[in-house]
SEFI-735411 format. One line per 3 residues: number of its first residue (from 1); for each residue x, z, y of N, C-alpha, C. Coordinates in steps of 0.05 Angstrom, whole numbers, padded with zeros to 5 digits. Layout:
REM SEFI-735411
NUM) X Z Y X Z Y X Z Y; ...
END
This chain:
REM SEFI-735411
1) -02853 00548 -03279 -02835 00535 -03260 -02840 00545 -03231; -02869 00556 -03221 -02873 00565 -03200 -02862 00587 -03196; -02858 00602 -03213 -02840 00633 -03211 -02820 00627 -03206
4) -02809 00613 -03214 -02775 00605 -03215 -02778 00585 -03176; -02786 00585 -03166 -02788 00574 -03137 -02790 00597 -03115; -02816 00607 -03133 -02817 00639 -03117 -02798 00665 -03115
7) -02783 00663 -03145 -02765 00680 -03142 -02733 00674 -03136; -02730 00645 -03127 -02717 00629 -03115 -02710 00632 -03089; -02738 00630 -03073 -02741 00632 -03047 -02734 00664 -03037
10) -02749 00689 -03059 -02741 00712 -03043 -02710 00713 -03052; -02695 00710 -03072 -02671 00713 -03074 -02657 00696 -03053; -02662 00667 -03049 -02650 00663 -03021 -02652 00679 -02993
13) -02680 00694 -02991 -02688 00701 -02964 -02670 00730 -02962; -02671 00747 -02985 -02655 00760 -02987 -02624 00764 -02977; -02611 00741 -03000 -02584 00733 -02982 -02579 00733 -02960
16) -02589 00719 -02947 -02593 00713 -02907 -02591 00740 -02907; -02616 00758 -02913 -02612 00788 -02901 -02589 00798 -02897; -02575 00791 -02924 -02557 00808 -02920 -02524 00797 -02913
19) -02531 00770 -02911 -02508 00756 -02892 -02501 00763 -02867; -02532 00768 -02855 -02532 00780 -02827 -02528 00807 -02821; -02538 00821 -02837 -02533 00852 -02844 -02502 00853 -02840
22) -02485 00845 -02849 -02463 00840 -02856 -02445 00837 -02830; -02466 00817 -02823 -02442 00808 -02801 -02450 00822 -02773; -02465 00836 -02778 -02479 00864 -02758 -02456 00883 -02764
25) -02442 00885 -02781 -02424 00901 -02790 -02397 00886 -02790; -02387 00873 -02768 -02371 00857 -02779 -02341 00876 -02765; -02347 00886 -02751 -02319 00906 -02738 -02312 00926 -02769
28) -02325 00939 -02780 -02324 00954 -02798 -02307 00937 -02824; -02329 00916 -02830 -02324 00903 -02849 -02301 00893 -02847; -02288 00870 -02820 -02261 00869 -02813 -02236 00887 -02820
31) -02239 00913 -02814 -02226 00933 -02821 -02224 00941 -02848; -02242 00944 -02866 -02231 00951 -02889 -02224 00927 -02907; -02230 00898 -02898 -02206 00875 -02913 -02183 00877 -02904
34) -02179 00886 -02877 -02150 00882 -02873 -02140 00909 -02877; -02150 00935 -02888 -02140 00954 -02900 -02131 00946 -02932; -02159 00930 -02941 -02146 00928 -02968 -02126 00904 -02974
37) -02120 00886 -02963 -02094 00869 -02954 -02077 00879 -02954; -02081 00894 -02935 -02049 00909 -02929 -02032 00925 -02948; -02056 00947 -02961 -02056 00962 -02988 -02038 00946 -03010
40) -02059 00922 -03018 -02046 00898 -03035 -02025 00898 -03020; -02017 00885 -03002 -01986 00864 -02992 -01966 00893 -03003; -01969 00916 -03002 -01949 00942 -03001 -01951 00947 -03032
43) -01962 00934 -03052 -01957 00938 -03078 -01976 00958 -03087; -02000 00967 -03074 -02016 00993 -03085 -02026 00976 -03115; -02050 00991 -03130 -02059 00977 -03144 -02096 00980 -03138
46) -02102 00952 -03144 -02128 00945 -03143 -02143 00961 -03134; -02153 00982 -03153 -02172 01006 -03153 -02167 01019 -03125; -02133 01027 -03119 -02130 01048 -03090 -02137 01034 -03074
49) -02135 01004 -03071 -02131 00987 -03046 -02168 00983 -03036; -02178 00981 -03060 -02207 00979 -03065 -02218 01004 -03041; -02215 01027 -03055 -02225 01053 -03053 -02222 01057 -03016
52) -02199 01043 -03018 -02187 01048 -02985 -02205 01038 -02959; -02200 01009 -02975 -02210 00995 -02951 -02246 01006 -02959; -02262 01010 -02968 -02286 01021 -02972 -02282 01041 -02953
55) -02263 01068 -02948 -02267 01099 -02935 -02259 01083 -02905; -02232 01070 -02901 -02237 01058 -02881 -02260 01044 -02857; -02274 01023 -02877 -02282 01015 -02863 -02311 01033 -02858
58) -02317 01056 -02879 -02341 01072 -02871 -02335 01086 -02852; -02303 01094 -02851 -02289 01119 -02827 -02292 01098 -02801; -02285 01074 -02800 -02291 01061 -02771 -02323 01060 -02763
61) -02345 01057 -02775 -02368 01062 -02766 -02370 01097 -02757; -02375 01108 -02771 -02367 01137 -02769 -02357 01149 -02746; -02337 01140 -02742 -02316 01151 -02723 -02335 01134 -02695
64) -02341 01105 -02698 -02356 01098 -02670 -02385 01111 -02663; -02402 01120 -02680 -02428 01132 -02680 -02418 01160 -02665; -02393 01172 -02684 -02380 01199 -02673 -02377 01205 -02645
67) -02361 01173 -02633 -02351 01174 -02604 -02380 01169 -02589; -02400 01159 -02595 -02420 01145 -02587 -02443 01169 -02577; -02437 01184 -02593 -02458 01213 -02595 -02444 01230 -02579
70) -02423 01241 -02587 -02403 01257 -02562 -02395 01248 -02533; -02391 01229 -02528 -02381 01225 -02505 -02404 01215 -02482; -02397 01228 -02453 -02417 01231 -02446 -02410 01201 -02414
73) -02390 01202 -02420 -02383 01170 -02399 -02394 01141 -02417; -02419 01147 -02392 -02428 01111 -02398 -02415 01089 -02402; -02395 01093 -02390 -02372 01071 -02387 -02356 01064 -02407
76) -02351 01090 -02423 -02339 01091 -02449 -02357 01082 -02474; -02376 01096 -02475 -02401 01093 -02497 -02408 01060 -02489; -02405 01042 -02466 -02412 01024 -02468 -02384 01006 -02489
79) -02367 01006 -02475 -02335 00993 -02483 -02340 01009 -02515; -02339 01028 -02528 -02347 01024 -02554 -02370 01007 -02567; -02387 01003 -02558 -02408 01000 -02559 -02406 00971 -02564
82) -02385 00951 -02543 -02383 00926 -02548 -02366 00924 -02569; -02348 00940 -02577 -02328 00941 -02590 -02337 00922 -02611; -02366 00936 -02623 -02376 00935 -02647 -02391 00905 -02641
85) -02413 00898 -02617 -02428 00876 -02621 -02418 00856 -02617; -02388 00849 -02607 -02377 00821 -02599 -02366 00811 -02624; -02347 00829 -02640 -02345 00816 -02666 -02369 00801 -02684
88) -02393 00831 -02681 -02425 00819 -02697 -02426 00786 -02682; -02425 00790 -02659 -02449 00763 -02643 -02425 00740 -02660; -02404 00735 -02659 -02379 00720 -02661 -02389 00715 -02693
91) -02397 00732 -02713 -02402 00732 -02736 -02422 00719 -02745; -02444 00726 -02733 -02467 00714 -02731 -02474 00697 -02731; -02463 00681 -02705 -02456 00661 -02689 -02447 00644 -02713
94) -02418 00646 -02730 -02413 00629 -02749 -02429 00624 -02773; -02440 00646 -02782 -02463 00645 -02806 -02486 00628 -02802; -02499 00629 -02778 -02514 00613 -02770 -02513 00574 -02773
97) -02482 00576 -02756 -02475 00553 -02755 -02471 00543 -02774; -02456 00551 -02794 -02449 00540 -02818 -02473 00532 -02834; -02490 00552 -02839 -02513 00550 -02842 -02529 00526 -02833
100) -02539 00526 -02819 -02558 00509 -02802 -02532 00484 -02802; -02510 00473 -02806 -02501 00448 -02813 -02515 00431 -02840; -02521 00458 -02860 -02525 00442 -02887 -02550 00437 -02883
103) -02566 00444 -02859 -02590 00423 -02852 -02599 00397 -02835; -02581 00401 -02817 -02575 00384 -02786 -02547 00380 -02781; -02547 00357 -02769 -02524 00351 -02756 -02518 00347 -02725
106) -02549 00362 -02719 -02548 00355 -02690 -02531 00390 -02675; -02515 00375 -02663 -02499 00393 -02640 -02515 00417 -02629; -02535 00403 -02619 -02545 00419 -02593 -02579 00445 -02618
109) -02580 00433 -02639 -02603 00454 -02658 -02575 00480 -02664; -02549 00462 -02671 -02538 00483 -02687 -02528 00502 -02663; -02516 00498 -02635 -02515 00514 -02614 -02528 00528 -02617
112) -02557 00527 -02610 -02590 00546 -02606 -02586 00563 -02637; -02586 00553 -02657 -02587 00565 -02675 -02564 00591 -02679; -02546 00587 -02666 -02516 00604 -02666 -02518 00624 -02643
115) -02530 00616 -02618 -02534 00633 -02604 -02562 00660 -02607; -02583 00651 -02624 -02603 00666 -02630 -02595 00688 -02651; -02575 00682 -02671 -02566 00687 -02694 -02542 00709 -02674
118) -02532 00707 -02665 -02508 00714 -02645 -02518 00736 -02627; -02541 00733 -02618 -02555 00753 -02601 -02571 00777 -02625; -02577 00766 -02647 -02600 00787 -02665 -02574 00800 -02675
121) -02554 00796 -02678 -02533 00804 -02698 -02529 00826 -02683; -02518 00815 -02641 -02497 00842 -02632 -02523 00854 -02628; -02544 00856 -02628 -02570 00873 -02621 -02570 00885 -02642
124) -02562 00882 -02659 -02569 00896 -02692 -02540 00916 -02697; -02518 00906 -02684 -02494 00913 -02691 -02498 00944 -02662; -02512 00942 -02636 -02502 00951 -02621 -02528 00981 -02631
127) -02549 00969 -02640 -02568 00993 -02656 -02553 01017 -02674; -02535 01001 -02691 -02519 01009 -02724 -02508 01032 -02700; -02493 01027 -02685 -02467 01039 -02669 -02479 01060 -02653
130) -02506 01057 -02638 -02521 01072 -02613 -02532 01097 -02633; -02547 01091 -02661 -02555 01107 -02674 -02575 01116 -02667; -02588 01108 -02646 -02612 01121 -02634 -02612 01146 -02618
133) -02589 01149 -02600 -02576 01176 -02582 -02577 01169 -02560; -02593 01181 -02546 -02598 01181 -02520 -02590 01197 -02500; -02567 01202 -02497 -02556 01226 -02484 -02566 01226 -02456
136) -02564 01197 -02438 -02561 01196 -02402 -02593 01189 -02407; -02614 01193 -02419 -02648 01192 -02408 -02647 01215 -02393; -02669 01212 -02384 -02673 01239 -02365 -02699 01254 -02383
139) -02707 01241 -02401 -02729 01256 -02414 -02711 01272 -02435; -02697 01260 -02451 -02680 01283 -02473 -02667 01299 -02448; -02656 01304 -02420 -02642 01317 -02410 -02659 01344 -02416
142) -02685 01332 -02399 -02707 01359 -02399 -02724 01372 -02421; -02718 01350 -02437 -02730 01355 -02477 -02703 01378 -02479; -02682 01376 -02479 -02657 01395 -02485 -02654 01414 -02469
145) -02660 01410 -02443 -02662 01448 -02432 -02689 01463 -02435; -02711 01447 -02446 -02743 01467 -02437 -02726 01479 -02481; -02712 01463 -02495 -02722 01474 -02516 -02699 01493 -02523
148) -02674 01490 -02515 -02657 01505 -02509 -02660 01536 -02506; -02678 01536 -02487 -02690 01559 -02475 -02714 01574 -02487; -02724 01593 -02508 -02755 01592 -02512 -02777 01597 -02499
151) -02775 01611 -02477 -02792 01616 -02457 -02771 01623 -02421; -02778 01587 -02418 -02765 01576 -02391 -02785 01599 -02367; -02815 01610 -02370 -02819 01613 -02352 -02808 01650 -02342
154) -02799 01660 -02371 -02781 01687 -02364 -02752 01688 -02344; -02736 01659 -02352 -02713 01650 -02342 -02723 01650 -02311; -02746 01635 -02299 -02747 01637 -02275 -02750 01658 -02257
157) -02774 01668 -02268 -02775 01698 -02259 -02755 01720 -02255; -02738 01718 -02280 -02714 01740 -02275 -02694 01730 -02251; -02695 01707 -02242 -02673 01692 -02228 -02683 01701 -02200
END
């Protein structure tokens, strides 16, 4: 009976993972239901509509990592960048809440709870999207021209 509690608890803790996982992904995810909706409403069948909204919504992450890595305006890389965490935080935000109702009924836990859940999501959502690219540091600037170059101190000399 103790196994069945233990393997209870990680199969719940699990879930959560990946409710939040999820909703860290929720621009993407958005997009390929309403690809495969649409697919369905136009008469495709099951399988295409399936297949679609799957390439879809992998082509919308894709395509933002894509713009995220290439483009070199902060301004832009940021406005993508929210693109992706305001849906997450908004996602979050409800998972949480919903959540944390079927324990409390107090207002002001399930707020805190929605906002913490809301903040880890677009932090998690704005990671998925950033990819770990650092284009505007000034240390990758000078990591990319010393290695660019194989021997910077010939370049000076000949100049």
């Amino acid at each position: 009976m103790t196994i069945f509690l233990i393997l209870g608890a990680v199969a719940g803790l699990y879930m959560l993972w990946l409710l939040f996982r999820l909703a860290s992904l929720a621009l993407p995810a958005y997009i390929a239901i309403v690809t495969g909706f649409a697919l369905l409403r136009h008469e495709y069948s099951y399988p295409a509509a399936i297949l679609a909204a799957f390439g879809a919504g992998i082509a919308t992450l894709l395509v933002g990592q894509f713009l995220i890595a290439f483009i070199r305006s902060p301004l832009l890389r940021l406005g993508i960048a929210l693109l992706f965490a305001i849906p997450a935080a908004f996602a979050g935000y409800q998972a949480a809440h919903s959540l944390g109702a079927l324990a409390t009924s107090s207002n002001s836990v399930l707020a805190v709870l929605g906002l913490i859940a809301a903040i880890a999501t677009s932090v998690s959502a704005w990671r998925s999207v950033m990819g770990g690219s650092d284009h505007n540091s000034a240390n990758s600037a000078n990591d990319r021209s010393i290695s660019s170059n194989p021997d910077p101190a010939r370049s000076i000399i000949s100049e």
